[in-house]
HTML snippet that shows the backbone in 3Dmol.js (N, CA, C, O; Angstrom):
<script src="https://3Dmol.org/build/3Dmol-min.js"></script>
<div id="view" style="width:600px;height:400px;position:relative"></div>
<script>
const pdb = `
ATOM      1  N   UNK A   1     -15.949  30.617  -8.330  1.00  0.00           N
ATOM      2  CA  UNK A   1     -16.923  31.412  -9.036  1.00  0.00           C
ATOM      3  C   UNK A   1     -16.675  31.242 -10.536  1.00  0.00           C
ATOM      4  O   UNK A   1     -15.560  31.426 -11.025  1.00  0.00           O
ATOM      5  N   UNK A   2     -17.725  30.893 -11.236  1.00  0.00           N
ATOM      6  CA  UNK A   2     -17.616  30.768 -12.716  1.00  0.00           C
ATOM      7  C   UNK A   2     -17.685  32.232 -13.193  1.00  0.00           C
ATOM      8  O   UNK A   2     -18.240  33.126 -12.555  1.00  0.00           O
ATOM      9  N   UNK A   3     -16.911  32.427 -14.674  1.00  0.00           N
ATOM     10  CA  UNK A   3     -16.990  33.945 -15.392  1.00  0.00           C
ATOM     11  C   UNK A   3     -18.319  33.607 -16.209  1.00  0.00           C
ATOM     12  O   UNK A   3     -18.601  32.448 -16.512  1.00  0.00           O
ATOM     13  N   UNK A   4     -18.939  34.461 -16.469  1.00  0.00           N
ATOM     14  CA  UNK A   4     -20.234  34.265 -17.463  1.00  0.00           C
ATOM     15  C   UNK A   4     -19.741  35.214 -18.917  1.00  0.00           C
ATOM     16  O   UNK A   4     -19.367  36.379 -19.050  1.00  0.00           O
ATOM     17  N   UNK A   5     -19.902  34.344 -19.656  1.00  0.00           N
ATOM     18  CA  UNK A   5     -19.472  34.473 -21.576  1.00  0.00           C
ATOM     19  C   UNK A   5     -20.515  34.943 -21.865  1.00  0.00           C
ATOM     20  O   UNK A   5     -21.306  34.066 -21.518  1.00  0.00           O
ATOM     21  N   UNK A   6     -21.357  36.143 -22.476  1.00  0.00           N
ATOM     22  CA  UNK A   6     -22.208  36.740 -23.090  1.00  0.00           C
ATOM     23  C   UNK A   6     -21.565  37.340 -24.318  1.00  0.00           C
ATOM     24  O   UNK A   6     -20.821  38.295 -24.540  1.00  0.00           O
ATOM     25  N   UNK A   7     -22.266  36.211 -25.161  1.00  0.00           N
ATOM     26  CA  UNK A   7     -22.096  36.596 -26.721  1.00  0.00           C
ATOM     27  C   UNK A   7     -23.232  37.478 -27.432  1.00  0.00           C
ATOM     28  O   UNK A   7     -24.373  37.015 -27.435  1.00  0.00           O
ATOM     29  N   UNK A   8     -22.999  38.680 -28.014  1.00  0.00           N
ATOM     30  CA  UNK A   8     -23.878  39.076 -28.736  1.00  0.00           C
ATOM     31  C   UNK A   8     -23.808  39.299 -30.103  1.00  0.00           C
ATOM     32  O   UNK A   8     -22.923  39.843 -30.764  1.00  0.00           O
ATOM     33  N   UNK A   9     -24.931  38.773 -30.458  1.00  0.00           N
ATOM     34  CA  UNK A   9     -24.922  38.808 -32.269  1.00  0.00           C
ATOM     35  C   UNK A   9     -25.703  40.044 -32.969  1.00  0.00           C
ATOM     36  O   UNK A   9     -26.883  40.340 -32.780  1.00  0.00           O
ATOM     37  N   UNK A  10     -24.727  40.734 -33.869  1.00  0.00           N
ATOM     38  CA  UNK A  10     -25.600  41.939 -34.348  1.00  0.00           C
ATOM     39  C   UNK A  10     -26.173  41.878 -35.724  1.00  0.00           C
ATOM     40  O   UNK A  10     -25.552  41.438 -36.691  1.00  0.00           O
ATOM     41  N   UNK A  11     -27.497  42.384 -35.766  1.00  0.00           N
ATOM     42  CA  UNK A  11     -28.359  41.910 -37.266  1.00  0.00           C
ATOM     43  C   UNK A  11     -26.800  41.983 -38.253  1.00  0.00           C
ATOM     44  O   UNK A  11     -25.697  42.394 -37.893  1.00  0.00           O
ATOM     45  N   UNK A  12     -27.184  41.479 -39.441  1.00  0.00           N
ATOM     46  CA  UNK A  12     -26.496  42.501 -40.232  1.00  0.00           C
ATOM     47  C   UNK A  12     -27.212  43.715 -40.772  1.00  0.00           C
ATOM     48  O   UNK A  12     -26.459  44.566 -41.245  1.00  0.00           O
ATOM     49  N   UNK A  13     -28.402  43.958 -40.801  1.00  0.00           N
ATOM     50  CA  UNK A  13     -28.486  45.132 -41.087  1.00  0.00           C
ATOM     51  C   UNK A  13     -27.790  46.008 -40.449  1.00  0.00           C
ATOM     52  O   UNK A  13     -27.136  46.729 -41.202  1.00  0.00           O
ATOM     53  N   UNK A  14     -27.682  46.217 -39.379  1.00  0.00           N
ATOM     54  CA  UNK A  14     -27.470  46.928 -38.091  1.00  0.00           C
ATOM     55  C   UNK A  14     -25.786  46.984 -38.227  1.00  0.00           C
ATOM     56  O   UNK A  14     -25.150  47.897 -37.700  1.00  0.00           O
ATOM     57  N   UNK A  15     -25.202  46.008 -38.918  1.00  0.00           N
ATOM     58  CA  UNK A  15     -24.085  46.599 -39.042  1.00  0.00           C
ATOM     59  C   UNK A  15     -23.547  46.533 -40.193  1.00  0.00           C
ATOM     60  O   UNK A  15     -22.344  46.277 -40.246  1.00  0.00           O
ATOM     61  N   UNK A  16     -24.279  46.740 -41.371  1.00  0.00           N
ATOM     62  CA  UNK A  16     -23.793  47.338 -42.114  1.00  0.00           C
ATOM     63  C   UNK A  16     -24.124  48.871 -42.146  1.00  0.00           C
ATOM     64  O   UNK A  16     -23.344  49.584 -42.778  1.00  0.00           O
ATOM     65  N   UNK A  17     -25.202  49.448 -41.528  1.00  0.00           N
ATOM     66  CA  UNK A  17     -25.410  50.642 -41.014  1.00  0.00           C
ATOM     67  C   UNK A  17     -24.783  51.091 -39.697  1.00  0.00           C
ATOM     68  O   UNK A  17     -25.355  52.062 -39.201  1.00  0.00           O
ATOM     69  N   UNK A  18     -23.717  50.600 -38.997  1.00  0.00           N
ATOM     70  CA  UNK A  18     -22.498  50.685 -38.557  1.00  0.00           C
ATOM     71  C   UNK A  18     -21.549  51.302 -39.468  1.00  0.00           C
ATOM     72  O   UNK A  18     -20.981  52.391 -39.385  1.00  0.00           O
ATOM     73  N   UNK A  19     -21.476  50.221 -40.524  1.00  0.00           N
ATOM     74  CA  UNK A  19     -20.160  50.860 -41.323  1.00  0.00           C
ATOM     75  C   UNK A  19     -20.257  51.419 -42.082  1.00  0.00           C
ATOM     76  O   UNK A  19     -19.168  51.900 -42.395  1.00  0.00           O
ATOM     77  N   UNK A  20     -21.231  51.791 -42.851  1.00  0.00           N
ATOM     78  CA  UNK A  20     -21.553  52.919 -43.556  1.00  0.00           C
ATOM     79  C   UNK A  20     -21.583  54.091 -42.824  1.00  0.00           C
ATOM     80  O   UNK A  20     -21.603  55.079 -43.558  1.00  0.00           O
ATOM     81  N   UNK A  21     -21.596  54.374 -41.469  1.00  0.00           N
ATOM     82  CA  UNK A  21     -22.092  55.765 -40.712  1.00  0.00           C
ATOM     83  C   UNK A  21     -20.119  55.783 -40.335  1.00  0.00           C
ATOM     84  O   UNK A  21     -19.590  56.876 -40.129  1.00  0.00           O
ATOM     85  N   UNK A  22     -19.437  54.744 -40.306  1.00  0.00           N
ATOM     86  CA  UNK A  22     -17.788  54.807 -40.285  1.00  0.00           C
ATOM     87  C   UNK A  22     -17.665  55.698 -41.075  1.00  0.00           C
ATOM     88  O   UNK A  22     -17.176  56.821 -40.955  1.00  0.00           O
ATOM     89  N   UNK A  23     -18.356  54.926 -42.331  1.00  0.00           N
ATOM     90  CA  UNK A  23     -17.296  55.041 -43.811  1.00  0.00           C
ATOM     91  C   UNK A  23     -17.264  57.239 -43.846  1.00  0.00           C
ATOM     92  O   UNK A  23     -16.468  58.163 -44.012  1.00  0.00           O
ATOM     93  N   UNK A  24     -19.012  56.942 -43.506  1.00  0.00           N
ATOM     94  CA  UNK A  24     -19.438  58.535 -43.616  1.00  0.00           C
ATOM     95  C   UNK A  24     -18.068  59.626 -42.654  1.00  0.00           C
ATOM     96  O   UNK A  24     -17.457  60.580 -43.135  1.00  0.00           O
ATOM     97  N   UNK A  25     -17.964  59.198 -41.588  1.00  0.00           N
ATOM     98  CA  UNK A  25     -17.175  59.615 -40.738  1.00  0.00           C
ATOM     99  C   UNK A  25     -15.455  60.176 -40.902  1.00  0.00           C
ATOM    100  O   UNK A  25     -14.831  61.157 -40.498  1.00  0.00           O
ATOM    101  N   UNK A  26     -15.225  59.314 -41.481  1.00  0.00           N
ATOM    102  CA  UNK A  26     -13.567  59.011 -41.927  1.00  0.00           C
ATOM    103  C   UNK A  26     -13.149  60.263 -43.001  1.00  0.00           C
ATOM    104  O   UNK A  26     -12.254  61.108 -43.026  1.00  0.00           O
ATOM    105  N   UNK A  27     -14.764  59.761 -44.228  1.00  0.00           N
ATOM    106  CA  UNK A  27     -15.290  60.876 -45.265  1.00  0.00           C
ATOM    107  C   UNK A  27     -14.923  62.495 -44.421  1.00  0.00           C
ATOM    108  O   UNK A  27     -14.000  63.219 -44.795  1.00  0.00           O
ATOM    109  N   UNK A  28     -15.677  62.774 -43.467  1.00  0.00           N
ATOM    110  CA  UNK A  28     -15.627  63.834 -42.953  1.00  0.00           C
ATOM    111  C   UNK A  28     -14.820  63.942 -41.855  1.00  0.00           C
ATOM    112  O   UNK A  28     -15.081  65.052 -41.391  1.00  0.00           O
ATOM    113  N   UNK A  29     -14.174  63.536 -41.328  1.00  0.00           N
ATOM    114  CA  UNK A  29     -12.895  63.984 -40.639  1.00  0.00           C
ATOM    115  C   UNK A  29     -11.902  64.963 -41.197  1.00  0.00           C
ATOM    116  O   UNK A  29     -11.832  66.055 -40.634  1.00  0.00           O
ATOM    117  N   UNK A  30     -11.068  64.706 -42.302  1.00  0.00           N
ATOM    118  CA  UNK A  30     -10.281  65.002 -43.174  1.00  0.00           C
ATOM    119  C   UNK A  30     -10.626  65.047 -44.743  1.00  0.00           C
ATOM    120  O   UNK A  30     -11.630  64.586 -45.286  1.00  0.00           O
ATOM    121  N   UNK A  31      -9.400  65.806 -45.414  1.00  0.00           N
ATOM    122  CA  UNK A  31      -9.685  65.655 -46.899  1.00  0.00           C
ATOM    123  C   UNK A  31      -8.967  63.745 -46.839  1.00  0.00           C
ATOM    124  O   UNK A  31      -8.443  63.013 -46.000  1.00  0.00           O
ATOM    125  N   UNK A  32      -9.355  63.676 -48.193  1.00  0.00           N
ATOM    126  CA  UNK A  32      -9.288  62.204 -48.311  1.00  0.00           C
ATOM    127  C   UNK A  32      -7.605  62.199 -49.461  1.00  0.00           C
ATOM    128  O   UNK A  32      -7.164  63.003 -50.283  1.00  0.00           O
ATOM    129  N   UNK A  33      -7.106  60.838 -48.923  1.00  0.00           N
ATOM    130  CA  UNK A  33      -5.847  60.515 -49.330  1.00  0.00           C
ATOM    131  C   UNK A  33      -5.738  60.348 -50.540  1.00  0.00           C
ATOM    132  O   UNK A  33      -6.689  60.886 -51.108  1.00  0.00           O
ATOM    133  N   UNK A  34      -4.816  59.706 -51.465  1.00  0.00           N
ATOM    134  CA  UNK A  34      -4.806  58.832 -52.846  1.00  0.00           C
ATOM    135  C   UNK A  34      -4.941  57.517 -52.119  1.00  0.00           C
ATOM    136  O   UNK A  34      -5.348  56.613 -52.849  1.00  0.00           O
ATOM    137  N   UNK A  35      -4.787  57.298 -51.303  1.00  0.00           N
ATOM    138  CA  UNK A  35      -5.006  55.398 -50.916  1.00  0.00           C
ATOM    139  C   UNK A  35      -6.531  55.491 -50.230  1.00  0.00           C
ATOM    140  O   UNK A  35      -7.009  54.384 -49.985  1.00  0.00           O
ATOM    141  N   UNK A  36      -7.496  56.814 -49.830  1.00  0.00           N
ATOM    142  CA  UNK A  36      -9.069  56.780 -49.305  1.00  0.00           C
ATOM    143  C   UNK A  36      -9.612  56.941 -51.031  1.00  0.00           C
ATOM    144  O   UNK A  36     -10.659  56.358 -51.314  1.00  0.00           O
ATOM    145  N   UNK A  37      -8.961  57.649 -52.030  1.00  0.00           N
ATOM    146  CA  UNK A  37      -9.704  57.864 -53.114  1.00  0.00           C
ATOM    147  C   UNK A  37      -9.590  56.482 -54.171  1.00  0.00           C
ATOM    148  O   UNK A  37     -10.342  56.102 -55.069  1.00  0.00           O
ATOM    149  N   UNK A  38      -8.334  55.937 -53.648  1.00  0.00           N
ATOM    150  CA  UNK A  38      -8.204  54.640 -54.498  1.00  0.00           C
ATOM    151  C   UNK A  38      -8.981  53.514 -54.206  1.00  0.00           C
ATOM    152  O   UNK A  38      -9.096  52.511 -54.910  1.00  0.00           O
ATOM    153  N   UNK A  39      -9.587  53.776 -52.963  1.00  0.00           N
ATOM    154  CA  UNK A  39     -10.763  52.667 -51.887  1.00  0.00           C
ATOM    155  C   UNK A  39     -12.283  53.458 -52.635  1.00  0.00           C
ATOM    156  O   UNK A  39     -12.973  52.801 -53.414  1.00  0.00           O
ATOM    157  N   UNK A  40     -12.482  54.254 -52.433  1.00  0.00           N
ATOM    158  CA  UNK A  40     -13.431  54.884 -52.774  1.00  0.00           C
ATOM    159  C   UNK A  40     -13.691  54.429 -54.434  1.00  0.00           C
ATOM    160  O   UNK A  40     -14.584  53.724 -54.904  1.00  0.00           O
ATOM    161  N   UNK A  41     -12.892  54.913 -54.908  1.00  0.00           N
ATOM    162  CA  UNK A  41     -13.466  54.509 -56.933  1.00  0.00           C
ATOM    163  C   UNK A  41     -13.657  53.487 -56.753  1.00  0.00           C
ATOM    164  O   UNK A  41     -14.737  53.238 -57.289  1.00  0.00           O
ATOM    165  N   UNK A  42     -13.073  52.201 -56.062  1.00  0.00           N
ATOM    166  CA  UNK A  42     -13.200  51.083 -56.151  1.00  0.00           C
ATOM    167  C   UNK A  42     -14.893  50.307 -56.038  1.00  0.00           C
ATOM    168  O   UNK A  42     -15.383  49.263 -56.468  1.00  0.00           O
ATOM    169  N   UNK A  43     -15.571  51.885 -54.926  1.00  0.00           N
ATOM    170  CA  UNK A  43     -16.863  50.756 -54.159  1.00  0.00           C
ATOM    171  C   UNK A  43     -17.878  50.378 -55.548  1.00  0.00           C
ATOM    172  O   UNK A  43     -17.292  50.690 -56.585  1.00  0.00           O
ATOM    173  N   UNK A  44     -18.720  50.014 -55.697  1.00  0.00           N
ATOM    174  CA  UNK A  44     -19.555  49.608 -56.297  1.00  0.00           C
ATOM    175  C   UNK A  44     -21.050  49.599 -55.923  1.00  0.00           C
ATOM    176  O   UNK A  44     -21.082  49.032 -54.831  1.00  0.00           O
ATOM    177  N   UNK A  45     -22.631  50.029 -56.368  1.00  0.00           N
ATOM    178  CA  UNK A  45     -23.469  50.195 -56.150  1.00  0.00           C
ATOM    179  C   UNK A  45     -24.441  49.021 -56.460  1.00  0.00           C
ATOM    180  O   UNK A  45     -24.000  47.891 -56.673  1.00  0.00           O
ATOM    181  N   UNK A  46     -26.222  49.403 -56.490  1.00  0.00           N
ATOM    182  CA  UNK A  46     -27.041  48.721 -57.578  1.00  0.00           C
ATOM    183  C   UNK A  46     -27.611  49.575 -57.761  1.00  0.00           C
ATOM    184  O   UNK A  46     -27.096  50.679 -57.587  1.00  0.00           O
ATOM    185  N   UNK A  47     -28.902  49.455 -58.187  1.00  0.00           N
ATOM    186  CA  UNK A  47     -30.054  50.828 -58.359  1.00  0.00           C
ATOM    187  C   UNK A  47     -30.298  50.789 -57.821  1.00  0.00           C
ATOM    188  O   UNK A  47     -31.485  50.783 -58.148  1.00  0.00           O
ATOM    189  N   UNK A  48     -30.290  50.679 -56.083  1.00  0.00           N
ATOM    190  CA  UNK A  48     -31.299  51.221 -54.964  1.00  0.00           C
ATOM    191  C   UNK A  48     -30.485  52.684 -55.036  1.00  0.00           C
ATOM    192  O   UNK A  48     -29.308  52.824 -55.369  1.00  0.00           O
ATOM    193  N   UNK A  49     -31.591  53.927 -54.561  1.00  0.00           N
ATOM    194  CA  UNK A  49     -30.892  54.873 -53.918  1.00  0.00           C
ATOM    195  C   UNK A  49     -29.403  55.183 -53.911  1.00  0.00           C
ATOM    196  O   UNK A  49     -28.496  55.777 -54.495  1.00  0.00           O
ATOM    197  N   UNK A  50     -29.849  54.102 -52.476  1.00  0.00           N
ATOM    198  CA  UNK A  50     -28.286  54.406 -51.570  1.00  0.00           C
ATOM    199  C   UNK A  50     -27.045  53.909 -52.681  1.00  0.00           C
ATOM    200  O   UNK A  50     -25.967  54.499 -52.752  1.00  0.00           O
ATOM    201  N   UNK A  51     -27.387  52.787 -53.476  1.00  0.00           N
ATOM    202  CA  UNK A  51     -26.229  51.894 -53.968  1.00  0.00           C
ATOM    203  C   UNK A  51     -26.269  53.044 -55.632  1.00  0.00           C
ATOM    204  O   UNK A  51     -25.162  52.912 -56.154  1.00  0.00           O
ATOM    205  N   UNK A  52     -27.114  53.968 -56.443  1.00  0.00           N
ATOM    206  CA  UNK A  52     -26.687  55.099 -57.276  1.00  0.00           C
ATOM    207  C   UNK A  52     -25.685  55.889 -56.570  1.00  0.00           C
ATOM    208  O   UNK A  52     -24.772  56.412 -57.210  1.00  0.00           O
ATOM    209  N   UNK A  53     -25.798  56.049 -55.008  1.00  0.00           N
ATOM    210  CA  UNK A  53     -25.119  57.465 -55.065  1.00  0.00           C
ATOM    211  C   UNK A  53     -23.424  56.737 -54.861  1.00  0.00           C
ATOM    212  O   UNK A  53     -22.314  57.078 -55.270  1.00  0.00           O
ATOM    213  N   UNK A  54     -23.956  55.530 -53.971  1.00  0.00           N
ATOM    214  CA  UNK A  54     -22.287  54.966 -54.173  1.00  0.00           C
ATOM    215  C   UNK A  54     -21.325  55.329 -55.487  1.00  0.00           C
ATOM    216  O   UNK A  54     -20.334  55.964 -55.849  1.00  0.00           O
ATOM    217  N   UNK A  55     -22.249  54.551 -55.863  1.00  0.00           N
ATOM    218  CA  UNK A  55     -21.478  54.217 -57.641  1.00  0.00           C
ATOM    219  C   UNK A  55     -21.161  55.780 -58.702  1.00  0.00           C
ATOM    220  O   UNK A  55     -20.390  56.018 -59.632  1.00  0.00           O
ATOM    221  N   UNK A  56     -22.270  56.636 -57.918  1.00  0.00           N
ATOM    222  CA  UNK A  56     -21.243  58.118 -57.886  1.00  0.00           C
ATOM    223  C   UNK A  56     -20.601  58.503 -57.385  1.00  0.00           C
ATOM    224  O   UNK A  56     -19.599  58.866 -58.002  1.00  0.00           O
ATOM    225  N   UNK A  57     -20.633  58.681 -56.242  1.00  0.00           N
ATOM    226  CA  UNK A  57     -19.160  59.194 -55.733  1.00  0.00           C
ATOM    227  C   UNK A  57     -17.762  57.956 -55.861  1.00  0.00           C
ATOM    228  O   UNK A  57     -16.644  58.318 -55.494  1.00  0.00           O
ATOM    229  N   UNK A  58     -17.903  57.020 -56.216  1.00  0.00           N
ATOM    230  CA  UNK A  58     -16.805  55.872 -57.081  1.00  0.00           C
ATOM    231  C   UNK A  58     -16.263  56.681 -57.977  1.00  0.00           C
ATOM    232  O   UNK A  58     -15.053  56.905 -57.966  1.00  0.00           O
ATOM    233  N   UNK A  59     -17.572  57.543 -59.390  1.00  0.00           N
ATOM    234  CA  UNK A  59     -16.370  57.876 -60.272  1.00  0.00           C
ATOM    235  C   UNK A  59     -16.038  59.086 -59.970  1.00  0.00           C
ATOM    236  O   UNK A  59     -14.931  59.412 -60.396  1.00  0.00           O
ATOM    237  N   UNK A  60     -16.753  60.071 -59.232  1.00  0.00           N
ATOM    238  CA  UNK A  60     -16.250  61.148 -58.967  1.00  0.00           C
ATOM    239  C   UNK A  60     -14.950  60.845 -57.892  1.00  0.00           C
ATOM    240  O   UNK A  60     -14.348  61.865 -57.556  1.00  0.00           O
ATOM    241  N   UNK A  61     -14.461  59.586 -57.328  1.00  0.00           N
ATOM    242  CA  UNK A  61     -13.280  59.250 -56.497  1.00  0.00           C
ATOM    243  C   UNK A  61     -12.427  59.093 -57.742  1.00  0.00           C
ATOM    244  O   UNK A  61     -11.226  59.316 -57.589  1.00  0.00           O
ATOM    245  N   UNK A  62     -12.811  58.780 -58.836  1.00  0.00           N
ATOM    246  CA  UNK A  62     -11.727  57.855 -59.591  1.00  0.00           C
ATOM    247  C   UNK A  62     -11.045  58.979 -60.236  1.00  0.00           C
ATOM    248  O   UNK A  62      -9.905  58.741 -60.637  1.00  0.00           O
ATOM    249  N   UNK A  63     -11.739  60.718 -60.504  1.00  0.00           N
ATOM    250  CA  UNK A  63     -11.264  61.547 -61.217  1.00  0.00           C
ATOM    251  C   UNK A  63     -10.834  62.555 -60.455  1.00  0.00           C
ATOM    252  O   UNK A  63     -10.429  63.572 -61.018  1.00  0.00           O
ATOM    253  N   UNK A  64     -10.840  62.468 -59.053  1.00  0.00           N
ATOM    254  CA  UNK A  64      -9.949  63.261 -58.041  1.00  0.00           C
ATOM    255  C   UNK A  64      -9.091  63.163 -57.391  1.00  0.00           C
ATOM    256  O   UNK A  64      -8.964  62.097 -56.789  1.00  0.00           O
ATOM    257  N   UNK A  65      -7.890  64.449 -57.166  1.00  0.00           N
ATOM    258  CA  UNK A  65      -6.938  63.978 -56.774  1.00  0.00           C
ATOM    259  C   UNK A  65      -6.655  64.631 -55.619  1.00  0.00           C
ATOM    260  O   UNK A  65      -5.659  64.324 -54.965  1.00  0.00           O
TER     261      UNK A  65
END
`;
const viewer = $3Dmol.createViewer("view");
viewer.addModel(pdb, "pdb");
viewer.setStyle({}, {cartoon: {color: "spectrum"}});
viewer.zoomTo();
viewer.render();
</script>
């Protein structure tokens, strides 16, 4: 009997809206570390929306402790 290999490929949209609904998650589990706030200042945005509020909560990561 042969095993059957089923590969599945996920958009990337689809998973970067995966890891953003992580990132959200991790966010709300717990208060956040100096090594989650040192990840956090780090992210970076554009002017969409979603990529302003990043690039705020970046500096509001970068001035909390």
């Amino acid at each position: 009997m042969a095993a059957v290999v089923t590969e599945y490929v996920i958009d990337p949209e689809d998973q970067a809206r995966a890891d953003l609904y992580n990132f959200l998650g991790v966010l709300l589990a717990r208060p956040a570390d100096n090594g989650l706030l040192k990840q956090i200042a780090a992210l970076s945005g554009d002017d969409t929306p979603l990529g302003t509020t990043l690039k705020t909560l970046a500096k509001l990561a970068s001035v909390t402790s």
